[in-house]
C-alpha angles and dihedrals in degrees: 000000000000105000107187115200128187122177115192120187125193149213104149110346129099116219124182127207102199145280106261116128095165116123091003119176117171138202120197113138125146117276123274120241084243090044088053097051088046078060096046097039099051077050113050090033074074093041096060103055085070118072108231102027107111121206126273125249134206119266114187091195096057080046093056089046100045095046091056095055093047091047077049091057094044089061103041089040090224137117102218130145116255117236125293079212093059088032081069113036105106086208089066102028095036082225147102116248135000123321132222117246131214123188131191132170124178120178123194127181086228116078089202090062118129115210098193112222104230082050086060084047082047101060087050089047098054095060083080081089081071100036111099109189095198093067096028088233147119115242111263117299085002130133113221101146096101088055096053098040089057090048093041100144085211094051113096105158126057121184122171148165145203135218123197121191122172120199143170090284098042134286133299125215131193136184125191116194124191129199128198120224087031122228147217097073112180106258102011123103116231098230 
């Protein structure tokens, strides 16, 4: 059995993942409570290794947000940032401020397929490889933004949701995290 597996991560750039809605089941259903630890702790097993970041909790409302936004990219097939205007509408985040904002998509030819979520933390995780503290940058034509967001010192709350939708070529999965107070602020260090 051929899997296919494509994982796109964004910053800026917009990526579609076709058209077809025949045959088109979808999963989107809130996350479990397991579902939410497996989050926090892919994350905060990061966070630790660094003195003075403290752990994530669990904000529903970052979740509500976020799941939203997830269910949002399933139906448009597409990976795309939300607004900064809506990251930072009170109203829609249940927070001050602007939040932070994680995105993963993975895509498999079989509709059975499991993309584990600490595996999704992971991918963000590992960006760390083109990440250089002492500039404060990513390596050249590198993305390094979801690592640092997920390590970001001033970060305390982490909500997120996932969207499943099978169709005639496989399934699509997204998952949308959210962080308050959001990081990568230009000039600051994450840690």
């Amino acid at each position: 059995m051929q899997r296919l597996r494509l994982i796109w991560f964004i910053i800026i750039v917009l990526i579609g993942c076709g058209n077809d809605s025949t045959g088109v089941t979808g999963n989107t259903a809130p996350l479990s409570i397991s579902d939410q630890q497996s989050l926090l702790d892919a994350h905060n097993e990061e966070r630790k290794l660094y003195p003075g970041v403290p752990p994530l909790t669990w904000s529903p409302e970052l979740a509500k947000f976020a799941q939203a936004w997830a269910d949002h990219l399933v139906t448009i097939n597409k990976l795309e940032h939300s607004s900064e205007e809506s990251r930072s509408d009170k109203s829609q985040t249940g927070h001050n401020g602007p939040v932070g904002e994680n995105l993963w998509m993975g895509q498999g030819s079989n509709p059975n397929h499991i993309f584990p979520l600490k595996e999704m933390v992971k991918d963000w995780i590992n960006e760390k490889a083109d990440y250089n503290y002492t500039d404060n940058k990513c390596s050249t034509g590198k993305v390094c933004g979801h690592y640092t967001q997920a390590v970001w010192k001033d970060s305390t709350l982490v909500g997120c949701g996932k969207a499943r939708k099978e169709h005639a070529a496989g399934v699509v999965v997204t998952l949308s995290c959210n962080y308050s107070p959001a990081g990568n602020i230009v000039g600051k260090w994450p840690y």
